[in-house]
Legacy VTK file of the C-alpha trace (Angstrom):
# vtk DataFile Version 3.0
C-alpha trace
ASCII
DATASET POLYDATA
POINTS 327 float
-21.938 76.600 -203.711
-22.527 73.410 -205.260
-25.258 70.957 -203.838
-26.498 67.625 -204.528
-29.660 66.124 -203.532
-31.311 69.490 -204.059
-34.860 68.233 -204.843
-35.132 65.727 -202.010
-36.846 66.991 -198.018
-33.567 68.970 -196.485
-32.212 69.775 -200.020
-35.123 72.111 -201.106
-34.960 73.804 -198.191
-31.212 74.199 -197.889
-31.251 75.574 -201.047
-33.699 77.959 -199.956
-31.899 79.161 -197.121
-28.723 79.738 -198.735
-30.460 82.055 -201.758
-32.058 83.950 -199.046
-28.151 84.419 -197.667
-26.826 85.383 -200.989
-25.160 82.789 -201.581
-24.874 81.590 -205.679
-26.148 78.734 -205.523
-25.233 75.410 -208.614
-27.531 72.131 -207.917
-27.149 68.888 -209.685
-30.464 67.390 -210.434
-31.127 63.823 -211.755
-34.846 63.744 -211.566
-37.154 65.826 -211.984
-39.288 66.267 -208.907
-42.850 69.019 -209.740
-43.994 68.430 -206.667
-40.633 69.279 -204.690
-40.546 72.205 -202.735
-37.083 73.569 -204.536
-39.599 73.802 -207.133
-42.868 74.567 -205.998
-41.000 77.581 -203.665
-40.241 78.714 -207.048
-36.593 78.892 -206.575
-35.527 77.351 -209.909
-34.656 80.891 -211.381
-32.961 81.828 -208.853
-29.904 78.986 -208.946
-28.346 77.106 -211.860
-29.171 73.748 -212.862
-26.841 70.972 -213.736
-28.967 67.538 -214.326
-26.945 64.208 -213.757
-26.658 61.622 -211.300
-24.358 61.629 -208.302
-22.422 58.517 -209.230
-21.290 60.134 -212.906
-17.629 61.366 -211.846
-17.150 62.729 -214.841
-20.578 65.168 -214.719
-19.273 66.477 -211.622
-16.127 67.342 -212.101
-17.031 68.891 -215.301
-19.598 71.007 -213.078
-17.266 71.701 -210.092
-14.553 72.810 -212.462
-16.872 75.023 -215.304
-18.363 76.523 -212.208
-15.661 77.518 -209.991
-17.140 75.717 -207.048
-15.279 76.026 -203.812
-18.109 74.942 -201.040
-19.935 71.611 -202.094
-22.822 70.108 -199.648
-23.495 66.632 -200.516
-26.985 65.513 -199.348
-27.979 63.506 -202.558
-29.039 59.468 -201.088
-31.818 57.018 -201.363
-33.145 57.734 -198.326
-36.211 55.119 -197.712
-35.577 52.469 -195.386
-38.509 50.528 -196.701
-36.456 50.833 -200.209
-33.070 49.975 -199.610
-34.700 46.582 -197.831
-36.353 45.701 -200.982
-33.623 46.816 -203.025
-30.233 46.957 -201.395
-27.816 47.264 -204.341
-29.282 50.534 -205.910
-29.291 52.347 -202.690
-25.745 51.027 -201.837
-24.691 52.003 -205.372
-26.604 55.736 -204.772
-25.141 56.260 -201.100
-21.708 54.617 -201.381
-20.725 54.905 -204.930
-22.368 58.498 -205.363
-20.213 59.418 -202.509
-16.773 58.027 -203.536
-17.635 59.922 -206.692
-18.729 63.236 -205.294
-15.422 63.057 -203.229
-12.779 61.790 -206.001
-14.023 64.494 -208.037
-13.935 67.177 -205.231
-10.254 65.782 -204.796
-9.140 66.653 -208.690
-10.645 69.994 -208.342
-8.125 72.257 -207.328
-10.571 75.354 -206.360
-13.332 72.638 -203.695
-12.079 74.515 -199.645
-15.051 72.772 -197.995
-17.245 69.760 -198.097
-19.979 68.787 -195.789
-21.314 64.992 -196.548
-24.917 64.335 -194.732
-24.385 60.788 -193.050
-26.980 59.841 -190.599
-27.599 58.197 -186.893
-28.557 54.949 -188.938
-24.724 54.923 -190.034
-24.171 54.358 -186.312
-26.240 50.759 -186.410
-27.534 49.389 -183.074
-25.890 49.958 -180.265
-26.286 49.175 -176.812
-25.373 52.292 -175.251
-27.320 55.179 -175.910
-26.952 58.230 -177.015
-24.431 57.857 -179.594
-21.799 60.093 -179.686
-19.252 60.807 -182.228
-16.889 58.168 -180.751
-19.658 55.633 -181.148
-18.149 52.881 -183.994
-19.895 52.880 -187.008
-21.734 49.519 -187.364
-24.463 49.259 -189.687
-26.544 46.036 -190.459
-29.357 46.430 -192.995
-29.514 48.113 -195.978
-29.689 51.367 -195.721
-27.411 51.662 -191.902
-25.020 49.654 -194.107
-24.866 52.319 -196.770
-24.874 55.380 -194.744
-21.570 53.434 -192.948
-20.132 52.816 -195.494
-20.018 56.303 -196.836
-19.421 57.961 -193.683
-16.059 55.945 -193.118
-15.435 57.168 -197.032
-15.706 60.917 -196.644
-13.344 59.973 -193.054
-11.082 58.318 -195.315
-10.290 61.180 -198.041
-9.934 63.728 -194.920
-7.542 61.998 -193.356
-5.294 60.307 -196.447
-6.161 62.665 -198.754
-6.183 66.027 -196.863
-9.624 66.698 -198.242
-11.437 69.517 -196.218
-14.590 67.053 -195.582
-16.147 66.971 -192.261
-19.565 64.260 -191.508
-23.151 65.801 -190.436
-25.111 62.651 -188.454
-28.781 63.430 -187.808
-32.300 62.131 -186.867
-34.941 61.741 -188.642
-35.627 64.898 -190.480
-39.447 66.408 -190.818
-41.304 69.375 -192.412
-43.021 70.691 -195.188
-42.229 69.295 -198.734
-41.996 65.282 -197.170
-44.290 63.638 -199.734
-42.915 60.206 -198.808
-46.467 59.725 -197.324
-44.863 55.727 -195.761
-43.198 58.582 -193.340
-44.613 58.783 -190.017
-45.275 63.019 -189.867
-46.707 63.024 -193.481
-48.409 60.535 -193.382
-49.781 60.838 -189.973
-50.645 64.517 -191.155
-52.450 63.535 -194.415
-54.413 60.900 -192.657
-56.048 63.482 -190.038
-56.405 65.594 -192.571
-58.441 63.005 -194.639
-60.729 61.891 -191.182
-58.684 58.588 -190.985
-56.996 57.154 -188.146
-52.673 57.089 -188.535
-51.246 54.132 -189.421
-48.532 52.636 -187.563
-46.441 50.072 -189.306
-43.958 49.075 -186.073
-45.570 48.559 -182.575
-44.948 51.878 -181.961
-42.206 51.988 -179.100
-39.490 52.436 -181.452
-37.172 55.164 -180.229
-36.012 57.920 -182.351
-34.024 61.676 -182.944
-36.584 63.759 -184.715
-35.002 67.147 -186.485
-36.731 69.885 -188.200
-35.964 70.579 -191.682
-35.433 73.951 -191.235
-32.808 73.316 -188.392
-31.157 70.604 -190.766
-30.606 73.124 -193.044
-29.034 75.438 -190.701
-26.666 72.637 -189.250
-25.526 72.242 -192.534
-24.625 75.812 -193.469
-23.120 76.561 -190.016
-20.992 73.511 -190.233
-19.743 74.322 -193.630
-18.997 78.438 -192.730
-16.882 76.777 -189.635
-15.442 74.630 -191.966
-14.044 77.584 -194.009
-13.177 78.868 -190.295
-11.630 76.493 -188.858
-9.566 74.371 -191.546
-8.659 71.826 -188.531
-12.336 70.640 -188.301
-11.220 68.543 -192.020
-12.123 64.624 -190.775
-14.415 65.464 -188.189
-18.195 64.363 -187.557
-20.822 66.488 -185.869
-24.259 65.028 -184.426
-27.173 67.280 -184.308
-30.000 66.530 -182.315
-32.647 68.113 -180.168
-31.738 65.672 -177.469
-35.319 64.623 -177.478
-35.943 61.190 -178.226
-39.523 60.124 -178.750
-41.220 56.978 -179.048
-43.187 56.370 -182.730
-46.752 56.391 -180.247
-45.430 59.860 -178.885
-44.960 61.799 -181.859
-48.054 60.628 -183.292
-49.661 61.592 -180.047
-47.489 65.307 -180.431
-49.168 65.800 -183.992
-52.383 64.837 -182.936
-52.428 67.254 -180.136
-50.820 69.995 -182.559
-53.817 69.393 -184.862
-56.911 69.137 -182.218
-57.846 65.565 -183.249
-59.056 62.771 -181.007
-58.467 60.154 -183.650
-56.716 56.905 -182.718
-53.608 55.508 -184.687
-53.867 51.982 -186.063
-50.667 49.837 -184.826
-50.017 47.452 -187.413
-46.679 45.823 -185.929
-45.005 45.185 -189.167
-41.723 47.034 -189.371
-38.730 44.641 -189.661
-34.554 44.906 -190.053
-34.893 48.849 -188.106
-33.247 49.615 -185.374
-35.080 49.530 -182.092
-33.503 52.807 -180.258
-31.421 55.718 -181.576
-31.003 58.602 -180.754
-28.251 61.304 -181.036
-25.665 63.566 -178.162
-25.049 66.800 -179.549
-22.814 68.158 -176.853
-20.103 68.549 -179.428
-21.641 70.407 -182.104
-22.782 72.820 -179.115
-19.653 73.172 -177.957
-17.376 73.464 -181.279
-19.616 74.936 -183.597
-22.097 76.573 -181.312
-24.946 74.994 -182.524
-28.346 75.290 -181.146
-31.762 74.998 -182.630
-34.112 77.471 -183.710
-37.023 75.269 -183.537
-39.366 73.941 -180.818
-40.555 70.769 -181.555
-44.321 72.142 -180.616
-43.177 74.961 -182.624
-41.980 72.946 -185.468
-44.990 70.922 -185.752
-47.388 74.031 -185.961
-45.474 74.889 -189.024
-45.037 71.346 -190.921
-48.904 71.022 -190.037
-49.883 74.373 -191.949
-47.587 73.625 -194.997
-49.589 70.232 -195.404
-52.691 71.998 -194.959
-51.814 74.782 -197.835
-50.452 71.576 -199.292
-54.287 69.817 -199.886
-55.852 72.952 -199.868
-53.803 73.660 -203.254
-54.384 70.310 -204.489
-58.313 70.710 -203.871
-58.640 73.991 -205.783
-56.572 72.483 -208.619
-58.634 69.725 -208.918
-61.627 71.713 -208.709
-60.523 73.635 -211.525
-59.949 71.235 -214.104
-62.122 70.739 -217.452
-64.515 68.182 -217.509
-64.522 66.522 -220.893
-67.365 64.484 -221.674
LINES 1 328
327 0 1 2 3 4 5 6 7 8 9 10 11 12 13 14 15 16 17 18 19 20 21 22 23 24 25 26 27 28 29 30 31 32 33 34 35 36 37 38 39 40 41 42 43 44 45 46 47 48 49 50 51 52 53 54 55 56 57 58 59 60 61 62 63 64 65 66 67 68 69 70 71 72 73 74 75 76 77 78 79 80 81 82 83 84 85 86 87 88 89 90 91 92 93 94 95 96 97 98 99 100 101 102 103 104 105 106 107 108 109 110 111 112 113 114 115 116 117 118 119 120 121 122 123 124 125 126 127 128 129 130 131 132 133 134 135 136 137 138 139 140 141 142 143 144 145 146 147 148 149 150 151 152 153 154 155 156 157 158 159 160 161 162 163 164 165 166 167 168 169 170 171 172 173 174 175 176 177 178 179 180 181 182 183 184 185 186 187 188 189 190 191 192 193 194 195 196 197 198 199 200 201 202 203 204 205 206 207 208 209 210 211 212 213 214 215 216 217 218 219 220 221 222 223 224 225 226 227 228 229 230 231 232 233 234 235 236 237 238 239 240 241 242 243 244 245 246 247 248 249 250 251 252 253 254 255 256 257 258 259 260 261 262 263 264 265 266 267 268 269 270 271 272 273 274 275 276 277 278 279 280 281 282 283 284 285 286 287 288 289 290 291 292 293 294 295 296 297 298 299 300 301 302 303 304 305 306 307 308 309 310 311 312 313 314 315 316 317 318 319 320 321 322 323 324 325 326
């Protein structure tokens, strides 16, 4: 099992899950992340390590081959909105070219049977009928919508004229322990009631959007790569997965500040600009094909992400607590 983007939110804990299945488990690694929860799970012994970047064909076909690798998950993006808007042609050359790569060299290795790509809702752009399904046009605008399009309609493109047993995961936005991207709404609206501060909102707060556990990212993942093995036919296809529960950026605030007993107010700034106004995601087809269905509540969810952040600090207090002082 070979997967890229192994350090990043969904990565770490993919990786997790599939050790705890069995399953031997190669990563590719560009940087080194301490503070990841691949590595502060300590999982690190328990998979093997190949460090490069995504976009070096050459690294992974020498990996794919020298390992034997016949599943490969590809999850490895620059995932910031905030990012790719200040700098569009390294996240286009991460998400696009990194995924042309992945594929080619998944294509000249004669033992890859399944590959599951991680696209996202953003690949669908905005749209004016809502939810999107999988029939829904990719149509990206900014940045990062742009790049998620782009490779989506890639990993489409070796299925169908290369016969390449690739099929398309589209989520939400994803949430749970091990986000340290504190610009995100849930950690950093977690970290600031942690701290006695009010959230901070950067939009106006009635932006619309699919919120997905970690945990049941991971699983949508792994179940649509076992069907892949199943069910060779499902080659070319794309799969939403979604709780069907779209929130506004006020209400999950509101949900985490319930979850954690606080009567503290967020701060609406009203500064987000080129995002999408609504999206959210129909899952009706993953149900039906795959048999998907969450694991998670999103009260239940919640509960948990809130007591890994608060292990999180707790940690970081004691650490700092026990350093030297030099004087």
């Amino acid at each position: 099992m070979f997967v890229t983007g192994a350090t990043g939110l969904v990565g770490s804990w993919l990786v997790k899950r599939l050790l705890d299945e069995g399953a031997d488990v190669v990563a590719l690694v560009r940087d080194w992340v301490p503070r990841s929860e691949l590595v502060s799970a300590g999982l690190l012994d328990r998979l093997r390590i190949v460090r490069g970047d995504v976009r070096d064909q050459e690294t992974l076909e020498r990996a794919l081959g020298e390992y034997e690798i016949t599943t490969v998950l590809h999850l490895a993006a620059q995932t910031i909105v905030g990012v790719a808007n200040r700098n569009p042609v390294s996240t286009l050359d991460a998400n696009v070219r990194g995924t042309w790569a992945l594929l080619e060299a998944c294509r000249r290795s004669p033992l890859v049977r399944h590959v599951v790509i991680a696209s996202s809702d953003k690949a669908y752009g905005d749209q004016k009928v809502l939810p999107y399904r999988e029939d829904t046009p990719v149509a990206g605008r900014h940045p990062y919508d742009v790049s998620k399009s782009c490779a989506d309609l890639i990993a489409q493109m070796y299925a169908v004229t290369y016969g390449l047993p690739v099929a398309v995961t589209r989520c939400g936005n994803f949430y749970g322990g091990g986000d340290l991207n504190w610009n995100r709404l849930v950690p950093g609206t977690i970290r600031s009631v942690l701290r006695g501060e009010r959230p901070i909102i950067r939009s106006d707060g009635r932006y619309t959007r699919d919120y997905l556990y970690v945990e049941d990212g991971a699983r949508a993942y792994m179940l649509l790569a076992e069907q892949l093995a199943a069910q060779p036919s499902l080659a070319g296809e794309v799969f939403n997965f979604s709780y069907e529960r779209p929130l506004s950026v006020v209400e999950m605030v509101a949900k985490i500040l319930e979850v954690m007993g606080s009567d503290l107010q967020p701060e609406i700034r009203n500064q987000a600009s080129h995002e999408i106004r609504d999206q959210y995601l129909d899952s009706t087809r993953a149900k039906q094909i795959l048999g998907w269905r969450p694991a998670f509540t999103l009260d239940a969810s919640l509960r948990g992400t809130v007591a890994w952040y608060e292990r999180y600090f707790a940690t970081e207090r004691g650490a700092s607590r026990s350093e030297p002082v030099h004087g």
